[in-house]
Each structure stands twice: as C-alpha cells, then as structure tokens.
PyMOL Python script that loads the backbone (N, CA, C, O; Angstrom):
from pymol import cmd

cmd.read_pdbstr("""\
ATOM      1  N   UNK A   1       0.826  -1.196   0.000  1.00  0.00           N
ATOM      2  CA  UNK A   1       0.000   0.000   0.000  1.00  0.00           C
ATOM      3  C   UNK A   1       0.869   1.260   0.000  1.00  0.00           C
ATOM      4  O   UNK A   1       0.394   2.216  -0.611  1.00  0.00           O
ATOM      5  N   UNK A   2       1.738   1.378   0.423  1.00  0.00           N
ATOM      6  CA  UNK A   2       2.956   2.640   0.922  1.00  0.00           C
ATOM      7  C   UNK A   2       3.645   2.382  -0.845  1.00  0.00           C
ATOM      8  O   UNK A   2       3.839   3.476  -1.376  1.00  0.00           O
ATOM      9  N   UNK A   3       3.863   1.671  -1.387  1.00  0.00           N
ATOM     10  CA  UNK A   3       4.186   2.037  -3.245  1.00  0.00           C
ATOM     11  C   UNK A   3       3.350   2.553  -3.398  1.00  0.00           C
ATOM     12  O   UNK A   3       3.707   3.685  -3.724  1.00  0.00           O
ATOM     13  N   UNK A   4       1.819   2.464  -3.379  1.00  0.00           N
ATOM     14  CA  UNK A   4       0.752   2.804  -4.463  1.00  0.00           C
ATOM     15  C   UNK A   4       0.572   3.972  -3.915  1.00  0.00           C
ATOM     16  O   UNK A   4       0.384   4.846  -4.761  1.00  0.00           O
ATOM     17  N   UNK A   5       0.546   4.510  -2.315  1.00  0.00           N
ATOM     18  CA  UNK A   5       0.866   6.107  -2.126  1.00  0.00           C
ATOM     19  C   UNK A   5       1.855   6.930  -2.586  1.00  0.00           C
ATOM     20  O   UNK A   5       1.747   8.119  -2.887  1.00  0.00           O
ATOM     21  N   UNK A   6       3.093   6.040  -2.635  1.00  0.00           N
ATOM     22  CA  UNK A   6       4.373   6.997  -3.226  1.00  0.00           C
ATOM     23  C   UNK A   6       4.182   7.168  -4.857  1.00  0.00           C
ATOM     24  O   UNK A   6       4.756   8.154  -5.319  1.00  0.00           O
ATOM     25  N   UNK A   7       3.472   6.365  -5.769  1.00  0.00           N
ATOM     26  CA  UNK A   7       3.644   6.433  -6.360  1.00  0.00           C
ATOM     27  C   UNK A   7       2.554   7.720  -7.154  1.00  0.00           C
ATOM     28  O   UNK A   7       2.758   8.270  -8.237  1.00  0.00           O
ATOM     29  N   UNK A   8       0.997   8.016  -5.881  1.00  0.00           N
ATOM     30  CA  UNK A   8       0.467   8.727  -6.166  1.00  0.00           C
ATOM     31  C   UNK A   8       1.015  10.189  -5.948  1.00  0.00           C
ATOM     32  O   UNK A   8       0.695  11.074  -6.742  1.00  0.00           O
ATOM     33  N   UNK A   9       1.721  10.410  -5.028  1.00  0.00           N
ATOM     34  CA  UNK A   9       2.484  11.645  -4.659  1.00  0.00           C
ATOM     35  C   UNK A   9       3.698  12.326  -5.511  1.00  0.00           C
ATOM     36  O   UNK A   9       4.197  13.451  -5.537  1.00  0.00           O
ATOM     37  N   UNK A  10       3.951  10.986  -6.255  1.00  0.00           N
ATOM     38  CA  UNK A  10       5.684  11.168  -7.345  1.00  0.00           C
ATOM     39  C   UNK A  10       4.330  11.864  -8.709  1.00  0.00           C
ATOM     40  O   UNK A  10       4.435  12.940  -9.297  1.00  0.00           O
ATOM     41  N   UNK A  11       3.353  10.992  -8.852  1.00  0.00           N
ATOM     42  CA  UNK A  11       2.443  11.162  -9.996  1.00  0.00           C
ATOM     43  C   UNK A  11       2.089  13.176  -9.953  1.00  0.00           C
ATOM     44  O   UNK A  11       2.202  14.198 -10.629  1.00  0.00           O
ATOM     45  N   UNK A  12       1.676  12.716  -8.785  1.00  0.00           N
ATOM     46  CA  UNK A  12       1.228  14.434  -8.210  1.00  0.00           C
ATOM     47  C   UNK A  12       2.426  15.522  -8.754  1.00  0.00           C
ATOM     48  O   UNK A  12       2.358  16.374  -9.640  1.00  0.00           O
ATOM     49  N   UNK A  13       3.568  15.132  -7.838  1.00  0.00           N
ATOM     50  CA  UNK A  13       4.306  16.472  -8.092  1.00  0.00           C
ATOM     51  C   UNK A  13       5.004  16.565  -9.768  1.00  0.00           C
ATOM     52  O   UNK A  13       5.389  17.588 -10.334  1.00  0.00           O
ATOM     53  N   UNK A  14       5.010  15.250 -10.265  1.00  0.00           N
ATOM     54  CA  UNK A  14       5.575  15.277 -11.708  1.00  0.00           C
ATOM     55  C   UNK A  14       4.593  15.998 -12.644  1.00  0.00           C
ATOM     56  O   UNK A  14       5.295  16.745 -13.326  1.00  0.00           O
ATOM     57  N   UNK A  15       3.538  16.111 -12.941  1.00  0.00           N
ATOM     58  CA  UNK A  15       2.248  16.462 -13.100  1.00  0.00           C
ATOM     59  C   UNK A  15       1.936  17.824 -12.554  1.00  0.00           C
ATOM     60  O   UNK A  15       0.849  18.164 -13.021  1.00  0.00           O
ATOM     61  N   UNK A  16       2.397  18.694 -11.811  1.00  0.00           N
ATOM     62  CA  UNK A  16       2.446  19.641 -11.143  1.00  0.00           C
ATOM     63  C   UNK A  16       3.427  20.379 -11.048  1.00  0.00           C
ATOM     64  O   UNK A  16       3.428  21.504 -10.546  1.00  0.00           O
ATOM     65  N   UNK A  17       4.401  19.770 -11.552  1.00  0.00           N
ATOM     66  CA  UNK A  17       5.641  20.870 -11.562  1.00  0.00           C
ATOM     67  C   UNK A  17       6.283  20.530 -12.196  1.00  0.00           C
ATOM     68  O   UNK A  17       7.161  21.376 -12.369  1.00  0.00           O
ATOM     69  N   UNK A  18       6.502  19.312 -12.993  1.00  0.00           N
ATOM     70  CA  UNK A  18       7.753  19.255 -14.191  1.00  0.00           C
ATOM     71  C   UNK A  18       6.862  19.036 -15.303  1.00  0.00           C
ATOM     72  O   UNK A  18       7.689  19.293 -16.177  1.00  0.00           O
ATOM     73  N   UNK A  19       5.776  18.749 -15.967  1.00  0.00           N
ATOM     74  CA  UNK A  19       4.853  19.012 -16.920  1.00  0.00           C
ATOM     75  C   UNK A  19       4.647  20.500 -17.428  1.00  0.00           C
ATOM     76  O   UNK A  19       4.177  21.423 -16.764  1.00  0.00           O
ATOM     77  N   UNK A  20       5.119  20.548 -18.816  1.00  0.00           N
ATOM     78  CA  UNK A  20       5.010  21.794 -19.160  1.00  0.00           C
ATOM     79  C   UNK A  20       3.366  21.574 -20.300  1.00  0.00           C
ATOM     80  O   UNK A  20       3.267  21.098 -21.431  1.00  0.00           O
ATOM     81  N   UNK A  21       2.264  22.178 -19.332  1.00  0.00           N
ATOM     82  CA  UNK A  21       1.165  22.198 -20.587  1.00  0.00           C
ATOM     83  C   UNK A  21       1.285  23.436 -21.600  1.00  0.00           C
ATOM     84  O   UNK A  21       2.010  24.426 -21.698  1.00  0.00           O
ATOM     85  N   UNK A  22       0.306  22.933 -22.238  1.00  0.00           N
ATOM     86  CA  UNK A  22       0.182  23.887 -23.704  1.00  0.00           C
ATOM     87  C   UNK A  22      -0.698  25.070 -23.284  1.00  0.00           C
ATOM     88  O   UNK A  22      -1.590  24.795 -22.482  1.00  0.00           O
ATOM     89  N   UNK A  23      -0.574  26.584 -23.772  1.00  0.00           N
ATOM     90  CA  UNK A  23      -1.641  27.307 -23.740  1.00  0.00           C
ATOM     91  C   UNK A  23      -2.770  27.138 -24.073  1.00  0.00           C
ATOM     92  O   UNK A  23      -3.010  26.005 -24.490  1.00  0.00           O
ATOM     93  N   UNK A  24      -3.567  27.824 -24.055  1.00  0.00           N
ATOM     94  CA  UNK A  24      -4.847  27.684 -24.059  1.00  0.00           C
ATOM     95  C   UNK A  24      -4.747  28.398 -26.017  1.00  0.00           C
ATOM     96  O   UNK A  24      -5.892  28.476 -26.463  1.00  0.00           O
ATOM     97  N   UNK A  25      -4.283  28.593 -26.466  1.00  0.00           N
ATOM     98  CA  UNK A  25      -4.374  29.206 -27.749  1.00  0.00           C
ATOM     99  C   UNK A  25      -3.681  27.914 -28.493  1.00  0.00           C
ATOM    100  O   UNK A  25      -4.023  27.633 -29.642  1.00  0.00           O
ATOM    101  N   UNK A  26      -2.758  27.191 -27.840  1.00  0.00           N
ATOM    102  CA  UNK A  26      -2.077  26.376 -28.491  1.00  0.00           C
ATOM    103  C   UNK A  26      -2.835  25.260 -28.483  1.00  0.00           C
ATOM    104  O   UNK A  26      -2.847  24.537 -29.479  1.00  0.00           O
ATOM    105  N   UNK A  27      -3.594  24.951 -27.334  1.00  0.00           N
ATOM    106  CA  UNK A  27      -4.393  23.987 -27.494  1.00  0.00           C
ATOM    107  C   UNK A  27      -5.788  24.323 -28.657  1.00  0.00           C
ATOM    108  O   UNK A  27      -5.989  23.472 -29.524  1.00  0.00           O
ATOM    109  N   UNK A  28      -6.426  25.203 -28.625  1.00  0.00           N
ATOM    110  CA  UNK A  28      -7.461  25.822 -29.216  1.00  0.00           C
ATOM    111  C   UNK A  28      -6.807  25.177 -30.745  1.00  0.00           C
ATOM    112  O   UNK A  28      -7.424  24.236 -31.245  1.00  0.00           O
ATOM    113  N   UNK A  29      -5.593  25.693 -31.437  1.00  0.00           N
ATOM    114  CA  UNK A  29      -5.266  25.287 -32.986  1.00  0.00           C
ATOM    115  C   UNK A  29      -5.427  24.239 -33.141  1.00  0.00           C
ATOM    116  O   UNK A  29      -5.993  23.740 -34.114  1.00  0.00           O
ATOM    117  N   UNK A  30      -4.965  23.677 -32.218  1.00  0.00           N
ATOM    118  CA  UNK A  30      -4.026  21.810 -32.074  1.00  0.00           C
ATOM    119  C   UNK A  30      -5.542  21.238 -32.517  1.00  0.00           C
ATOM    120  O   UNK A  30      -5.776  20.525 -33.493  1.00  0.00           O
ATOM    121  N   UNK A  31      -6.538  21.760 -31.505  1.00  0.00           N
ATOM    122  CA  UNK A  31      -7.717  20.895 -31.564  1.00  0.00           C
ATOM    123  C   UNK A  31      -8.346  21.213 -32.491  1.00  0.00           C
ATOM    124  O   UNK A  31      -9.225  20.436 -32.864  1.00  0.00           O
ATOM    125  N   UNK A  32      -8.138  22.461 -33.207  1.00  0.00           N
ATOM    126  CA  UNK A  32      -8.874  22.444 -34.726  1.00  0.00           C
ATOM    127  C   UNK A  32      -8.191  22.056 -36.024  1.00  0.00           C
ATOM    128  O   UNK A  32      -8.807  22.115 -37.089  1.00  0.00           O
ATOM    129  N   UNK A  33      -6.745  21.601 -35.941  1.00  0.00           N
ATOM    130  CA  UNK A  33      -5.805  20.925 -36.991  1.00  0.00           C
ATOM    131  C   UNK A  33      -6.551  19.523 -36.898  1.00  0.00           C
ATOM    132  O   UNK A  33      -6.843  18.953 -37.950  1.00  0.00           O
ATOM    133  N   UNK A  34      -6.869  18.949 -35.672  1.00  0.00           N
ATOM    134  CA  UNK A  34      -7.196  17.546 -35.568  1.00  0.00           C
ATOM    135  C   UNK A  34      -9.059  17.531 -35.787  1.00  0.00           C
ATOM    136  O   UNK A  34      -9.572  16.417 -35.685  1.00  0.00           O
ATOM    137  N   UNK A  35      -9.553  18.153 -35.937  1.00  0.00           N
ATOM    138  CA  UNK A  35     -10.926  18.632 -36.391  1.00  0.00           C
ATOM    139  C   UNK A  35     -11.160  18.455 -37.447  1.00  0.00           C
ATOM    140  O   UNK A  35     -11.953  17.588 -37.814  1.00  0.00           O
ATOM    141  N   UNK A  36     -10.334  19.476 -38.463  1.00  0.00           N
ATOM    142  CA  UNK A  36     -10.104  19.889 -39.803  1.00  0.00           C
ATOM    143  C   UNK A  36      -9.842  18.036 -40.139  1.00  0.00           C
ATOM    144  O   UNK A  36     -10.803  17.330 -40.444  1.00  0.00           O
ATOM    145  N   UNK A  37      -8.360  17.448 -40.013  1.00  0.00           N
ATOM    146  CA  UNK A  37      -7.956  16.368 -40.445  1.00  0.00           C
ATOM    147  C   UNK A  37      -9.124  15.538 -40.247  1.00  0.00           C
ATOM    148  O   UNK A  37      -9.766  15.308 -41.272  1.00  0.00           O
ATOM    149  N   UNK A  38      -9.517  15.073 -39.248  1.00  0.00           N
ATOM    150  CA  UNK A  38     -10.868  13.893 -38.950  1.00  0.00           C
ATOM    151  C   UNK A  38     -11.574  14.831 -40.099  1.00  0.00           C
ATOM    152  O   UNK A  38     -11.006  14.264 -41.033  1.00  0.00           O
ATOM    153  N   UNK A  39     -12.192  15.601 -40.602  1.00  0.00           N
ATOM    154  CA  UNK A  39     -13.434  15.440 -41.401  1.00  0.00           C
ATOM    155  C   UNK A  39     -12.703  15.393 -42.792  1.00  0.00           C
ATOM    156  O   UNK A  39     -13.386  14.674 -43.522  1.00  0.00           O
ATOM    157  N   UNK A  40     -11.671  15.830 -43.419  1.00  0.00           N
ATOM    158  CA  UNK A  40     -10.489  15.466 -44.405  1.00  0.00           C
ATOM    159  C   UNK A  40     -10.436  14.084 -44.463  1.00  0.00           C
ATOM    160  O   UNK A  40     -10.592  13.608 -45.588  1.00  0.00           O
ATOM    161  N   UNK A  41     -10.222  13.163 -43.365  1.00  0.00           N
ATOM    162  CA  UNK A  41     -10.285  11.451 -43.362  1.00  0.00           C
ATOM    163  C   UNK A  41     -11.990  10.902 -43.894  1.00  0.00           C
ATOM    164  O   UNK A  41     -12.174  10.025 -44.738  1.00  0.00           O
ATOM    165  N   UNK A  42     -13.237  11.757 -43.076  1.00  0.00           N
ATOM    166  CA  UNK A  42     -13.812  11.046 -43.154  1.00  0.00           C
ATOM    167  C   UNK A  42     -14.847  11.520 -44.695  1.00  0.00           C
ATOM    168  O   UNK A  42     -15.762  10.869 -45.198  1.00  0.00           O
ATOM    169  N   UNK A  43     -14.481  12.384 -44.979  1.00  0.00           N
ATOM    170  CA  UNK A  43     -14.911  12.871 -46.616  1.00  0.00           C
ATOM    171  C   UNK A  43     -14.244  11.553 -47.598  1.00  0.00           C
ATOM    172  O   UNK A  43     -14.722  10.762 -48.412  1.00  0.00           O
ATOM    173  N   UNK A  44     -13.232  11.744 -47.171  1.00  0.00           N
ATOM    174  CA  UNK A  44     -12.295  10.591 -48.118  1.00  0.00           C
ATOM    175  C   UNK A  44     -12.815   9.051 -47.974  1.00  0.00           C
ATOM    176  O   UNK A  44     -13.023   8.449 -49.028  1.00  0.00           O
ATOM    177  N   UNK A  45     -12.979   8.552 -47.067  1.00  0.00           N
ATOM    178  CA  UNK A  45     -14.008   7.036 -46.400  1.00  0.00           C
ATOM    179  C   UNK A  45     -15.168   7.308 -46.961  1.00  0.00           C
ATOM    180  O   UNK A  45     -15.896   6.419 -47.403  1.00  0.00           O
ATOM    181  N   UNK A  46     -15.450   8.519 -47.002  1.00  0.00           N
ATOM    182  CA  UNK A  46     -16.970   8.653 -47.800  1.00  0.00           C
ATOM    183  C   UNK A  46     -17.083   8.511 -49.289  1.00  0.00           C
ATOM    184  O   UNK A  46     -17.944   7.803 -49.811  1.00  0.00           O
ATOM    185  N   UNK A  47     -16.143   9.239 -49.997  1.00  0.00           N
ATOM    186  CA  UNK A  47     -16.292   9.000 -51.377  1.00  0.00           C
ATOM    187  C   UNK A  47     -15.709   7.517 -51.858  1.00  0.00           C
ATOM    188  O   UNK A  47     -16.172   7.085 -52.914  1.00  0.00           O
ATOM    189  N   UNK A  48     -14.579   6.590 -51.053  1.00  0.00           N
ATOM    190  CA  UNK A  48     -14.042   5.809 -51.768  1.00  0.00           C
ATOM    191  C   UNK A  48     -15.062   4.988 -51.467  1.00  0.00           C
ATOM    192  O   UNK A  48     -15.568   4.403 -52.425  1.00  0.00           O
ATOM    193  N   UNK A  49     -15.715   4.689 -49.878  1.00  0.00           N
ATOM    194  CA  UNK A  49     -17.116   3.940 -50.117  1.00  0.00           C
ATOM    195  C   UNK A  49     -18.056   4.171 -50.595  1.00  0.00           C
ATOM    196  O   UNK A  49     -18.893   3.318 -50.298  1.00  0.00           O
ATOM    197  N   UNK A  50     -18.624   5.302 -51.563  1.00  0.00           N
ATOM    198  CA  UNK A  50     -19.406   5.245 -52.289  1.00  0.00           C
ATOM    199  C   UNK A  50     -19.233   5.274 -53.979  1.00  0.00           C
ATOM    200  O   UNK A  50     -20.034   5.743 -54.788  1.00  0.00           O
ATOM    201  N   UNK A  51     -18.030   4.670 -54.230  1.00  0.00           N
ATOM    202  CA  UNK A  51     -17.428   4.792 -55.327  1.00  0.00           C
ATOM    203  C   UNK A  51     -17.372   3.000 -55.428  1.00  0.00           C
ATOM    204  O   UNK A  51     -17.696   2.434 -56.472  1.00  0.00           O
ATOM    205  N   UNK A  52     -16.974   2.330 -54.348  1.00  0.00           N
ATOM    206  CA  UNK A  52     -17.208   0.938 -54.177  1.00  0.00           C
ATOM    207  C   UNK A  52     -18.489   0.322 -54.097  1.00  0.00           C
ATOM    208  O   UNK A  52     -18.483  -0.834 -54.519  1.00  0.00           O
ATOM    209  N   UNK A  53     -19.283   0.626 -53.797  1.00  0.00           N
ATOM    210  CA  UNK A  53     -20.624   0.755 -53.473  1.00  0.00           C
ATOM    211  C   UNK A  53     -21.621   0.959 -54.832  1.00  0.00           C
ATOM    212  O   UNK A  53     -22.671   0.343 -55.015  1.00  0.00           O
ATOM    213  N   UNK A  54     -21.167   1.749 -55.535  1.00  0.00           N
ATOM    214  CA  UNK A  54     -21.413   1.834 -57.188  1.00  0.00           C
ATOM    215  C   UNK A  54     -20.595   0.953 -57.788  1.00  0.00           C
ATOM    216  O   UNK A  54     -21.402   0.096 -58.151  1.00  0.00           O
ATOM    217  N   UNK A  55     -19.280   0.501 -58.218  1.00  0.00           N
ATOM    218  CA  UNK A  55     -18.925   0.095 -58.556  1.00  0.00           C
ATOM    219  C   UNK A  55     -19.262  -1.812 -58.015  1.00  0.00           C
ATOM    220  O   UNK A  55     -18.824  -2.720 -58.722  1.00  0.00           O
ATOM    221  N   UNK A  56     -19.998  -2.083 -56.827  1.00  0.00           N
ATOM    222  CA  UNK A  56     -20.089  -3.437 -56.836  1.00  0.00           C
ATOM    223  C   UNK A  56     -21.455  -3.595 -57.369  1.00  0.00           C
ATOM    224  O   UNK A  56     -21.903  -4.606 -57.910  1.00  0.00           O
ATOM    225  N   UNK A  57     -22.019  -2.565 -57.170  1.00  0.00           N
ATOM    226  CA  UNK A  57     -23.544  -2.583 -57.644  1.00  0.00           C
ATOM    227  C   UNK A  57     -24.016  -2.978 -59.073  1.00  0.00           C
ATOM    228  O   UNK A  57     -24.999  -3.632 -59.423  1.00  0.00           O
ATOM    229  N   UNK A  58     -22.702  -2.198 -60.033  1.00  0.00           N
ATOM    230  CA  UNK A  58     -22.253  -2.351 -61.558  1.00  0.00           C
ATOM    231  C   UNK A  58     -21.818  -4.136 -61.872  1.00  0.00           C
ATOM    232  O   UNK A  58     -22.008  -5.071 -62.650  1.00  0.00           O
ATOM    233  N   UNK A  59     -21.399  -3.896 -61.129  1.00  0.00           N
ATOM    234  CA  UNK A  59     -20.433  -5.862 -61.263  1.00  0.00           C
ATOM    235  C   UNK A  59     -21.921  -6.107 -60.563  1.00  0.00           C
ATOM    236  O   UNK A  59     -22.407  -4.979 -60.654  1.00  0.00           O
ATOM    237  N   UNK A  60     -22.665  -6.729 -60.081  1.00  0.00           N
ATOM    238  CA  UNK A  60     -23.430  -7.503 -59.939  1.00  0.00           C
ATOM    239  C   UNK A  60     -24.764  -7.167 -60.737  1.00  0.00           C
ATOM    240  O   UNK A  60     -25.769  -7.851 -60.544  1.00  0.00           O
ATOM    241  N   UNK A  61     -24.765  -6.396 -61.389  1.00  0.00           N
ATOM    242  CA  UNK A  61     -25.786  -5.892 -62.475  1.00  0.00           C
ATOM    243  C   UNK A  61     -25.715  -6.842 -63.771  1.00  0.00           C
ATOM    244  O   UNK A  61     -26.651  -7.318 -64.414  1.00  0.00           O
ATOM    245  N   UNK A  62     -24.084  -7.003 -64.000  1.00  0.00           N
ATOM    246  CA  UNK A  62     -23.970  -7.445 -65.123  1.00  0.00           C
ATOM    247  C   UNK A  62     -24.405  -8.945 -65.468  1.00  0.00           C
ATOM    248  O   UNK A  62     -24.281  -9.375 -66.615  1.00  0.00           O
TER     249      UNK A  62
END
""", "prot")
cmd.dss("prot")
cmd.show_as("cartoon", "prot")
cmd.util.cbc("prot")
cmd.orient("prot")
C-alpha cells in the first residue's frame, strides 16, 4: 500500500511541476488541426465507399 501512495504523490508532483502544458491558444489550434484532419479522413471514407458501393452494384448488375 505505501508504493501505491508513493507512487500517487511522485504522480502528483511530476504532473504539477515538471509538466510543461500547452496554452490555451495552443491547445485551441491543435484541436482544430485535428478537427479539420478527422473530417479530411472522413470525406475521403466517404467518397471511396461510395465509389465501391457503385462500382459493386455495376459488377453484380452485369
């Protein structure tokens, strides 16, 4: 039990004083670069599955 306290107290002060976070502006971009990209990924999943989706529709037509 005395590890799993030390190890909450080492967690604490590492986290509290040697962690350098990001601003609040830096975070704000970060999270709209990764915004922007996810709907860039999922436009792209969208057209190649509906390009497959026509195209199997064609092959089983024939």
């Amino acid at each position: 039990m005395r590890k799993f306290i030390n190890y909450l107290k080492e967690s604490y002060t590492e986290l509290t004083k040697k962690v350098t976070w990001p601003t609040w502006e830096k975070l704000q971009s970060s999270a709209l670069l990764v915004l922007v990209a996810t709907l860039i990924l999922a436009v792209v999943i969208f057209v190649i599955d509906f390009a497959f989706q026509h195209l199997m529709e064609f092959i089983y037509a024939l």
